[in-house]
C-alpha positions as CSV (number, residue, x, y, z in Angstrom):
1,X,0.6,-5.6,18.7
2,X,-1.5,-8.4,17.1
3,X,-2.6,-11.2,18.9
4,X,-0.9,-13.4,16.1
5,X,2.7,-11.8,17.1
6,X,1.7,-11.5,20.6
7,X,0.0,-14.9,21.6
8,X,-0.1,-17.4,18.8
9,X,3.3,-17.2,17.3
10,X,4.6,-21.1,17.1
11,X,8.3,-20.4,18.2
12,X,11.0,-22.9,19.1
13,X,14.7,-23.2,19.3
14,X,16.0,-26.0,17.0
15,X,19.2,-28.0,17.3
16,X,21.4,-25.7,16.7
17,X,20.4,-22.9,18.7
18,X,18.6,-21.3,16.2
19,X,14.7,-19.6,16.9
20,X,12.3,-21.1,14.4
21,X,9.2,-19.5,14.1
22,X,6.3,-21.2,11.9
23,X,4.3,-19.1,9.6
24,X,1.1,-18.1,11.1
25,X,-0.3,-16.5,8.1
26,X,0.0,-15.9,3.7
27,X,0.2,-12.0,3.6
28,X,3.6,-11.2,4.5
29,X,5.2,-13.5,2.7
30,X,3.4,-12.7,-0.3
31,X,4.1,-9.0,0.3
32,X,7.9,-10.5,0.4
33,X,7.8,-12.5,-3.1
34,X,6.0,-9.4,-4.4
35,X,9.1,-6.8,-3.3
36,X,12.2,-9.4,-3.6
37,X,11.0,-10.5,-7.1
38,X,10.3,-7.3,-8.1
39,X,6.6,-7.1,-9.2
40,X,5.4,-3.9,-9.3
41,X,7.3,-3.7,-12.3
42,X,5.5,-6.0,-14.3
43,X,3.7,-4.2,-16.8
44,X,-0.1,-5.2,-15.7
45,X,-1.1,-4.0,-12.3
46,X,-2.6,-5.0,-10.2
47,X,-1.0,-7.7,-9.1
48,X,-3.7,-10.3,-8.1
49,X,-2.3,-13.5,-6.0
50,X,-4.0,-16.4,-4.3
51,X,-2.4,-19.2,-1.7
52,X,-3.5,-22.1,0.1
53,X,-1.0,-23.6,2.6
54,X,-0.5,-25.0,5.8
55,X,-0.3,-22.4,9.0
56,X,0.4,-22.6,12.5
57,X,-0.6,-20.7,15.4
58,X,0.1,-21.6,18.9
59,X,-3.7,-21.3,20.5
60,X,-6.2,-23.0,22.5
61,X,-7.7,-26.2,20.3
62,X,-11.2,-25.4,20.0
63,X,-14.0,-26.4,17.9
64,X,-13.1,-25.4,14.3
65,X,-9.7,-24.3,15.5
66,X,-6.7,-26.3,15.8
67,X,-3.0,-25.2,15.8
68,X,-2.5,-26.2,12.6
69,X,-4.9,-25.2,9.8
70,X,-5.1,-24.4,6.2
71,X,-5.6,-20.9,5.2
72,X,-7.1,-19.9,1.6
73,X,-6.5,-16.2,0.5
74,X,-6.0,-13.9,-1.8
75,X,-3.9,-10.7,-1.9
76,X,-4.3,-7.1,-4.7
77,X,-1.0,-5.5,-4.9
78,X,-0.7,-2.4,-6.7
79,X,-4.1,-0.4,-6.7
80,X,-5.5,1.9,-4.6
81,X,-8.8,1.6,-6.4
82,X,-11.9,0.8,-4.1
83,X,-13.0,-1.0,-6.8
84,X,-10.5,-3.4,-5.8
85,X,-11.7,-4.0,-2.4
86,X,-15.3,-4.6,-3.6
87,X,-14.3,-7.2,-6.1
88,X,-12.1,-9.0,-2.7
89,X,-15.3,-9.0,-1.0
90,X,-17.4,-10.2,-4.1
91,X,-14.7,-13.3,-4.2
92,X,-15.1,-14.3,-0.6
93,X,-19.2,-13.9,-0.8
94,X,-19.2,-16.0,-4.2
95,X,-16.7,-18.8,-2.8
96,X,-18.9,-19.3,0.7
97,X,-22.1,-19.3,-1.9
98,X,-20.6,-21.5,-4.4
99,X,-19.6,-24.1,-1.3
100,X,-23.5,-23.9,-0.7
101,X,-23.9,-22.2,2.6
102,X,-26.8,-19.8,3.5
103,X,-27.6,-17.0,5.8
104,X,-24.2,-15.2,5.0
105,X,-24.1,-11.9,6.4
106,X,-21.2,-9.4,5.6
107,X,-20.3,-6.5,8.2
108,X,-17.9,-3.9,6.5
109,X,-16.1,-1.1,8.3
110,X,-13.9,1.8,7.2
111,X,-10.6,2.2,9.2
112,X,-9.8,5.3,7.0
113,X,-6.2,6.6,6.1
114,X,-3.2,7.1,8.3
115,X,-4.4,10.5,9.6
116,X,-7.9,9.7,10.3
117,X,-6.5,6.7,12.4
118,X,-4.5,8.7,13.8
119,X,-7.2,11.1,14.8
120,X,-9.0,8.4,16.1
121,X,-6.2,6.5,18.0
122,X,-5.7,9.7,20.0
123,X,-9.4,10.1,20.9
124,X,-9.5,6.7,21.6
125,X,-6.8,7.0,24.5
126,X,-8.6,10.5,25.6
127,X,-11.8,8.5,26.6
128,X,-10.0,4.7,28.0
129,X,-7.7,6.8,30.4
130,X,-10.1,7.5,32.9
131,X,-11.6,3.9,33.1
132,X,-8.4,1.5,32.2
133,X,-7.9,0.5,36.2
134,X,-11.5,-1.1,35.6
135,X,-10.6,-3.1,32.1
136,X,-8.4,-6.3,32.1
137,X,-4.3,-6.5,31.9
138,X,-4.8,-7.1,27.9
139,X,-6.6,-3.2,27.5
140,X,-4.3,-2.2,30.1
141,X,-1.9,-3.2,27.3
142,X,-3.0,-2.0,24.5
143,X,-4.1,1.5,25.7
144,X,-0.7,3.1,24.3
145,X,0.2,0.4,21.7
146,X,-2.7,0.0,19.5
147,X,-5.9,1.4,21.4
148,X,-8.1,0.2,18.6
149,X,-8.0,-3.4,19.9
150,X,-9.8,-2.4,23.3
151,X,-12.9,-2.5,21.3
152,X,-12.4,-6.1,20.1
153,X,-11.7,-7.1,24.1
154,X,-14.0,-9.9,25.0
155,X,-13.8,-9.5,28.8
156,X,-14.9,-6.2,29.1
157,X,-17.4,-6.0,26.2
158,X,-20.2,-5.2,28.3
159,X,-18.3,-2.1,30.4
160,X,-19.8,0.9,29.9
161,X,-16.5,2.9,28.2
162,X,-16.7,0.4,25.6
163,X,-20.4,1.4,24.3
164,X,-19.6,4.6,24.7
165,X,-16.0,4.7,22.6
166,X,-15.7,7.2,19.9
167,X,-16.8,5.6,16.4
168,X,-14.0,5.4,13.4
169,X,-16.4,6.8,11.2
170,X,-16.6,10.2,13.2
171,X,-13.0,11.0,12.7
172,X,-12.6,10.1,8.5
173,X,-11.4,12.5,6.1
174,X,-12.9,13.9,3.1
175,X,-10.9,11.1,1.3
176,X,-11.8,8.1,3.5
177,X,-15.7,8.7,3.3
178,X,-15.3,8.9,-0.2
179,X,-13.1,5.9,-0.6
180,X,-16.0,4.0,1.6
181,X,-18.6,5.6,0.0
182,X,-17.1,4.1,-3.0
183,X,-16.9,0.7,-1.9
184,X,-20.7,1.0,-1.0
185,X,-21.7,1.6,-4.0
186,X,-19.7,-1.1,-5.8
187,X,-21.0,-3.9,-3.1
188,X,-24.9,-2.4,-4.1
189,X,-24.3,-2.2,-7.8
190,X,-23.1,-5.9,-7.2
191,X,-26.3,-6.6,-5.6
192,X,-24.2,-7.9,-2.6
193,X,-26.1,-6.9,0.9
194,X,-24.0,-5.2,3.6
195,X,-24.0,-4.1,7.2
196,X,-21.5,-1.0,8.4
197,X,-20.2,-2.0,11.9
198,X,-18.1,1.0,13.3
199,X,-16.9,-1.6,15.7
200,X,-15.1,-4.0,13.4
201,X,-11.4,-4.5,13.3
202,X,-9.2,-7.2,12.5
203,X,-6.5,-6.4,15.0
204,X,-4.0,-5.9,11.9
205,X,-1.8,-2.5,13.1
206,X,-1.3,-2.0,8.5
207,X,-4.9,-2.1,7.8
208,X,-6.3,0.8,6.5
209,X,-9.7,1.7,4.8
210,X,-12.0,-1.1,4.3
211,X,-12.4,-4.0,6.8
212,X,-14.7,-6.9,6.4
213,X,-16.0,-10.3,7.8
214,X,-18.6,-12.9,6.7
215,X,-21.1,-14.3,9.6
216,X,-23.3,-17.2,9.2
217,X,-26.8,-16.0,10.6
């Protein structure tokens, strides 16, 4: 139920009939290369990848956005450390520094495990129910698909049911505040300056635990 699936998938048929669909993004296809060539056997986890390639997303061209674009990341495979999602961050925050912008600021959520998003998905549709004839045809959508993408709706940010949404944090288990507790305390010992926003979410349906994104202030 991502936007990148939903809206911006660059799809065509070719000459022989076939449907073509241009890669919008580096995860899964690092995920693939990981699984087909077998490398969670290697001997030294975890397995720590980088890419920089051409994508393509069908979208609106907009200032610093075209349809096609070069996308820089890197992907941990085989940890479940928090550790490991501190020293991701720590990356992106050094690589923005090192390219010599200022006034970075870095918002950081917890999406918790499978259970607490599942606590969470179900409160989420309790409280939308009442008011989705009053949100736009996209909520309308994602109500029973992936409810947790209401809250990143830009048309009805300002509606009353979306200030008043259940938070993430209130539904974490004992094992998701720890894990975020933990990736807190690697980000301070790191001296790297943070801001919890219950509100983030990257619209990715396999994202769990920790979610981040850099601003310019």
């Amino acid at each position: 139920t991502t936007d990148i699936v939903q809206k911006e998938m660059y799809t065509f048929e070719d000459r022989g009939g076939r449907s073509i669909t241009l890669r919008p993004e580096g995860t899964a296809g690092v995920v693939r290369a990981f699984v087909q060539n077998k490398m969670f056997g290697l001997p030294n986890q975890p397995v720590k990848l980088y890419y920089l390639a051409e994508m393509f997303r069908y979208e609106r061209p907009q200032q610093g956005r075209m349809r096609q674009l070069h996308q820089f990341g890197v992907e941990v495979l085989g940890s479940s450390d928090p550790a490991v999602d501190a020293e991701v961050i720590s990356l992106a925050m050094t690589v923005y520094q090192e390219l010599g912008l200022k006034n970075l600021k870095l918002i950081i959520n917890s999406l918790g495990d499978e259970e607490s998003r599942k606590r969470h998905r179900e409160n989420l549709i309790h409280h939308f129910k009442p008011h989705i004839d009053e949100l736009c045809q996209d909520c309308k959508n994602r109500l029973e698909q992936n409810p947790l993408r209401i809250l990143d709706c830009k048309t009805d940010r300002d509606h009353p049911a979306m200030k008043s949404a259940p938070s993430i944090l209130e539904f974490l288990n004992e094992a998701s505040k720890a894990y975020f507790e933990e990736v807190k305390k690697y980000l301070t010992i790191m001296g790297i300056p943070f801001t919890v926003d219950d509100r983030l979410e990257r619209g990715l349906d396999y994202y769990n635990h920790t979610a981040f994104e850099i601003m310019s202030e």
